[in-house]
N, C-alpha and C positions, 0 to 999 in steps of 0.2 A: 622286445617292444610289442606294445599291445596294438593287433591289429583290426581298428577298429572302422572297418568297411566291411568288415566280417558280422559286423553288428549291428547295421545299419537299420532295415525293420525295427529292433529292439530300441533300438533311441528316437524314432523316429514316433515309437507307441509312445515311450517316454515324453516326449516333447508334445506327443496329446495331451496326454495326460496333465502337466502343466499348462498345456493353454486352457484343456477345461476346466482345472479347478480355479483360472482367474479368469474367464470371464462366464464360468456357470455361476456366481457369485452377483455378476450383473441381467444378467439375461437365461434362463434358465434353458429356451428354445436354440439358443445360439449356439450351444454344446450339441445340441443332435445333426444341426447342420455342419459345424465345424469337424465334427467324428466322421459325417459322412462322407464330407470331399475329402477330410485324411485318410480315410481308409482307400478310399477310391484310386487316389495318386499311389497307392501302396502298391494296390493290388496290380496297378497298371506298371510301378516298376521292378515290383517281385515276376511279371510277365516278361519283361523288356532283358530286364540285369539280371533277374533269381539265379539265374548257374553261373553268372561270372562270380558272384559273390563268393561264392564256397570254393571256388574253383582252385583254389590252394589252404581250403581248409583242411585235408587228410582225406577227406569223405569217399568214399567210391564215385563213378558216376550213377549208378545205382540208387544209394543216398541219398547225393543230390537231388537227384530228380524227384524224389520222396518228400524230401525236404520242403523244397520251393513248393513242388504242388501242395504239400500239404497248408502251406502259408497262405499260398491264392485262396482256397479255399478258407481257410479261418477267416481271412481277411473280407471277401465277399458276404460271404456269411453274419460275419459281424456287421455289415451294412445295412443286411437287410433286417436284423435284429435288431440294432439302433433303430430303424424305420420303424420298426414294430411297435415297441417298448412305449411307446406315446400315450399313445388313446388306452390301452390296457391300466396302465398306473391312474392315468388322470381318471377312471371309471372307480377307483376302488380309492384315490383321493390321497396317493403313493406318489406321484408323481415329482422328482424333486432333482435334482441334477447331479446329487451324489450316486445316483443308482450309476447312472450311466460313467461314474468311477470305478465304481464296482466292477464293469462289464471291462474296461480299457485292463486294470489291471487282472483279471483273468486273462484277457487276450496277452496280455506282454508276459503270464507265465506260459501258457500252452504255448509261444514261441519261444522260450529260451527253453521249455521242457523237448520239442520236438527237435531242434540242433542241439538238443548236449550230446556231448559226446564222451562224459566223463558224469558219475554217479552223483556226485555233490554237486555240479551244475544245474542235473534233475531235481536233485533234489528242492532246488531254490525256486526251481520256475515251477516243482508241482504244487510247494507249501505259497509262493506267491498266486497261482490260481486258486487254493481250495480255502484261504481266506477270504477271498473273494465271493467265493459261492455260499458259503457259513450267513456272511450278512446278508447276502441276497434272499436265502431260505427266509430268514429274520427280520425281510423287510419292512413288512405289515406287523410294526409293533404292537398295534392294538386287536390283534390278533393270536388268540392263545394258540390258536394250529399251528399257524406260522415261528410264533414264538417256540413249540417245542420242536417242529421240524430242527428250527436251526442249530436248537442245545444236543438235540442227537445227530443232525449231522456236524456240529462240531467236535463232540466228544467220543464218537465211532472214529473219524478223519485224525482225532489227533491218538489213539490208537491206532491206527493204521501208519502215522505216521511214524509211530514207535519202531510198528515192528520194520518200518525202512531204512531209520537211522540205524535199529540194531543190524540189520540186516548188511548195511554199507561197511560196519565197522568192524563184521568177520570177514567178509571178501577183502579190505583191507588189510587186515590183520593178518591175514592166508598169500595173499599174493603181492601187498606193499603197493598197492596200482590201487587207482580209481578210473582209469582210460579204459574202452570199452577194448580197444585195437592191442593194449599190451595185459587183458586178463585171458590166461590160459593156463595150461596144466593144475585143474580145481583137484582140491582134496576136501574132502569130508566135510570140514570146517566151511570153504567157500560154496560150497551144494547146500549146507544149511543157510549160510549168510544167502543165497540167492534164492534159494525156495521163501525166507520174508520178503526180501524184494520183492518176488513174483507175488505173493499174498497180498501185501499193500499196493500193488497195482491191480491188484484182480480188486479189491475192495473199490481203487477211483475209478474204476469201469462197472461195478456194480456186478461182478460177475457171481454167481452162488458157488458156494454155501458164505460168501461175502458179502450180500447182498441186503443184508437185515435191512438197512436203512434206507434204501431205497423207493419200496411203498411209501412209508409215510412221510420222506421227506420231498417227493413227489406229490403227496396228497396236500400237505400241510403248506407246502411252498408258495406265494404269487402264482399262478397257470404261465405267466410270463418268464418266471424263471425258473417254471417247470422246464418251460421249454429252452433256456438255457443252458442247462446242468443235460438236456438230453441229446442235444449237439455238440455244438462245439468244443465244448471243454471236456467231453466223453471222446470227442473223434482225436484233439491230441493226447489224449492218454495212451487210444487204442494206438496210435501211430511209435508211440513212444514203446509199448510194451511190443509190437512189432520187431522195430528194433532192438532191443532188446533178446529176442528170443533168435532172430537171425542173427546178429552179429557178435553174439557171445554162444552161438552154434548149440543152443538148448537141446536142441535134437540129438547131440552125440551124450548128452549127459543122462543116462537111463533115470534116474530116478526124479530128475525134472522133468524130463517128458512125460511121466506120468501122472504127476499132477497137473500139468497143462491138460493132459486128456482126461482126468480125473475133474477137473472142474467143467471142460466142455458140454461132458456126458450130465454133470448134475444142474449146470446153468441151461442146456436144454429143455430137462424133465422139468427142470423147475419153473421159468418160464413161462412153458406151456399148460401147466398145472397150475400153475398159482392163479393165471389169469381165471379160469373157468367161475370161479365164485365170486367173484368182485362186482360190487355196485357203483363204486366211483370211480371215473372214466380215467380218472389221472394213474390210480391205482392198478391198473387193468394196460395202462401204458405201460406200466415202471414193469410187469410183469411180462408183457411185450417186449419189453428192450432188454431184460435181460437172456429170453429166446435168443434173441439176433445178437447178444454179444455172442451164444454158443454157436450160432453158424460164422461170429467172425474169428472166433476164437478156431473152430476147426480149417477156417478159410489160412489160420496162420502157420498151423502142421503142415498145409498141401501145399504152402507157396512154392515151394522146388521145380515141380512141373509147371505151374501155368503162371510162375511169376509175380511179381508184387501185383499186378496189374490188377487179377482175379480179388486180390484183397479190395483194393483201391475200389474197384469198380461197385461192389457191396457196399461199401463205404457212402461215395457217392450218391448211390440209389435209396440207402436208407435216411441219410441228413434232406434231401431235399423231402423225401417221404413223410418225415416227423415233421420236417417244418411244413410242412402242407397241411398234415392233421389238427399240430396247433393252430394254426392259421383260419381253421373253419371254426374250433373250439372260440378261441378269442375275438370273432366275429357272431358270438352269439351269445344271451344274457337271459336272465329269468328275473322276474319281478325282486328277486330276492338278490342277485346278483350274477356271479359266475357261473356258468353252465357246470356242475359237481357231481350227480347223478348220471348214470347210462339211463336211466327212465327218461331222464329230462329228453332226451333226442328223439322221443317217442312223437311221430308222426311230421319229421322235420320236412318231410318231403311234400306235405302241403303248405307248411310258413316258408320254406322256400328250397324248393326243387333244385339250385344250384349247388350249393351246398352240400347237401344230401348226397348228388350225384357223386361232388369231388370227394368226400367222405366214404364210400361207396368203391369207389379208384382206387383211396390210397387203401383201404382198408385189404380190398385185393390183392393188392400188391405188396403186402406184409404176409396175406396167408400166403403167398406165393402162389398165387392162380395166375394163368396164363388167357390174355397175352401182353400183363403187365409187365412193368420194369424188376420190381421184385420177384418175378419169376425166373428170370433170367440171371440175378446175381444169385439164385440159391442155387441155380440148375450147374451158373460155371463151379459155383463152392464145391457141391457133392460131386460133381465129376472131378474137379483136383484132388478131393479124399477117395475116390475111388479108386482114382491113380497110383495114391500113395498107399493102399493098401488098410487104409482107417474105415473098413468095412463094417464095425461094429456100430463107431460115433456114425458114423452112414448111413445107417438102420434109424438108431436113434435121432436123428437128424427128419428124418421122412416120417417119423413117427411124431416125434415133437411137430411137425409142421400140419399132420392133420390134425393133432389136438388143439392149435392152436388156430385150425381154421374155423373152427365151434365156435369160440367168443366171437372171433371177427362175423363170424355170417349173424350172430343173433343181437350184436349189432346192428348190423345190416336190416334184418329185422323188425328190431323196435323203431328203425328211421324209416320205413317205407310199409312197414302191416299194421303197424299199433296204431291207437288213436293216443293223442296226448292228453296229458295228465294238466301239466301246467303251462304258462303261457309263455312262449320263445318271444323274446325282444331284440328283432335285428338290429347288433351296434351298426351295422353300415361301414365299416371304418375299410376306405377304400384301399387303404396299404395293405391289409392283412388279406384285402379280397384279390386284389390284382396275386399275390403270392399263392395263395392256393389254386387259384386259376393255373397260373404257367408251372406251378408244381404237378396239378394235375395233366397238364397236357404233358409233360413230358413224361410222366409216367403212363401215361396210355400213348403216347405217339413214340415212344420208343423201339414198340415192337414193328413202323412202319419203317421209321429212319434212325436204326441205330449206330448209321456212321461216325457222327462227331464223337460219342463219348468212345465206343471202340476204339479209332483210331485216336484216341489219345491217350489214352491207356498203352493201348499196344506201343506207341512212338516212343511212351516214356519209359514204359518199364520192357520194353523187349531183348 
């Protein structure tokens, strides 16, 4: 018998989802409110109940507590993205109540992707999220950027998806199992069947030499669901291939461990290199994030010593980070429209010094300078691969981190030395500005009071 209190989140996205597509029909503002206080009552009972739920799922306590946090977080996060998503669409004339279908079902795959527990589960909640993101790229039909972002990332994503399914049905074929708890004693066959799995996960994380599509579908996308595709549905991927990598014990199997560390060493260099040349700011992102998937990807070798926690905490520090960045992005406009250009930032700190500053913060706090919050998730990262003896990607890590302090400062730069080129048009839009604001304080007041986030990290995963 199907135990469906084990499920209860997933139906309960579900049962959004049909109330928004029948009264986003009648009232199109009704669905953002109605998403909000759903998610809100979510978040508050994945707080309340999150571990009795699982609590006779198989899961470890470990898991669980993975688990559930990882849910609060989607689920919060999704709120403040709903919040967002408004004034962004209604500026470019997007605006329509489908999107925000779009956004529920991505959310209800990254939840059945983050509890599976069994490969064909995954498989349903990654292809139910990454349909969802294909139209989102595609939103702005009258948009030929947008229009081609979506045709390449759907036709890379449905490639990738290939090599998952081929990937599932040698591990299959090898071991008769698709449960994460009954695949053991691999042969040849199940190391190839997992090295595509691992490939097609490294591609929906955007990890290199995976990454092809990531620039441009970043560049070419809505800025709204740039921002997107660089949270939420990237943080349960990462949680997912976590999993994955712990509880099918990658580390004992020598020749996947080294493409694990084989991609970490080239999503670094590449990263931090790609970014240097870039003139559009989304682009220069995409090449930013994929840096930090290499420090979370190394953060995923060293978890033995310091725990999920040390991963978690990265995590953490980066999704509020991004959304902080976008958040000042999509609070400012050009005659011509979206802010697209890094020139365009040229001299923001006289159209307005708040902004600037919080930009300024997060940007620090991505090169890892101190005494930001991003200093501190790279500092615990490299000291767990120090531990474990990954002294090479270690090297590389610190190295990638000064090259990638160059774009970030000449940013910095053109917002506080340059004079401006063309003329900034404050949207004002008060949700996006309240979000940057408390993203930035926490990233600068962290290094005052970094109690709450430590001690919950350490509570859950110690």
């Amino acid at each position: 018998m199907v135990n469906f209190y084990l499920y209860l989140p997933e139906i309960f996205i579900l049962v959004l989802i049909l109330s928004t597509l029948t009264l986003g029909l009648l009232n199109r503002d009704s669905s953002i409110t109605l998403n909000t206080i759903g998610f809100t009552l979510l978040s508050i009972f994945l707080m309340t109940n999150g571990y009795g739920i699982y609590l006779f799922s198989g899961f470890t306590e470990s898991t669980i507590n993975l688990v559930v946090l990882s849910k609060i977080i989607l689920s919060l996060g999704s709120i403040i993205f709903i919040l967002l998503l408004k004034r962004p669409l209604k500026n470019e004339n997007l605006y329509r109540y489908e999107y925000i279908l779009f956004v529920l079902f991505a959310t209800l795959g990254s939840f059945v992707l983050i509890s599976s527990n069994n490969f064909l589960t995954a498989f349903i909640g990654l292809e139910l999220q990454s349909l969802s993101l294909y139209l989102m790229a595609a939103f702005n039909t009258k948009d030929l950027n947008s229009n081609e972002a979506g045709i390449k990332y759907f036709s890379l994503g449905a490639l990738s998806s290939g090599f998952l399914l081929f990937g599932i049905s040698m591990v299959y074929f090898d071991t008769g199992n698709f449960l994460f708890q009954n695949l053991n004693n691999f042969t040849y066959i199940s190391e190839i069947g997992l090295s595509l799995i691992l490939i097609s996960l490294f591609f929906k994380v955007s990890a290199a030499p995976f990454h092809i599509w990531t620039p441009d579908v970043y560049e070419g996308s809505p800025t709204i669901s740039t921002l997107f595709f660089a949270t939420l549905p990237k943080f349960a991927s990462l949680i997912f291939l976590f999993r994955v990598y712990h509880e099918l014990n990658i580390t004992d199997i020598e020749s996947l461990n080294y493409i694990f560390q084989i991609v970490c060493a080239i999503s670094l260099l590449v990263g931090a290199y790609g970014a240097i040349t870039q003139k559009i700011i989304k682009r220069l992102l995409a090449f930013s994030s994929i840096n930090h998937i290499g420090f979370i990807l190394l953060g995923m070798m060293s978890y033995k010593l310091m725990s999920e926690g040390t991963l978690f905490f990265y995590l953490i520090v980066y999704l509020i980070t991004t959304f902080g960045i976008f958040a000042v992005i999509l609070n400012l406009r050009t005659v011509e429209g979206e802010v697209i250009k890094i020139s365009d930032l040229n001299g923001l700190r006289f159209t307005s010094r708040p902004k600037a500053i919080a930009l300024l913060v997060f940007l620090f706090s991505l090169a890892g300078i101190p005494p930001f919050a991003g200093f501190f998730a790279k500092f615990f990262i490299l000291s767990a691969s120090v531990n474990e003896g990954l002294y090479l990607l270690s090297i590389i890590a610190v190295i990638s981190s000064v090259i990638a302090a160059f774009y970030y400062l000449s940013v910095i730069k053109n917002m506080f030395f340059n004079e401006s080129k063309t003329e900034l048009l404050l949207d004002n839009n008060k949700i996006s500005s309240v979000v940057f604001i408390i993203s930035a304080l926490f990233v600068t007041l962290f290094f005052f009071y970094p109690d709450p986030l430590i001690d919950l990290v350490d509570t859950l995963f110690s």
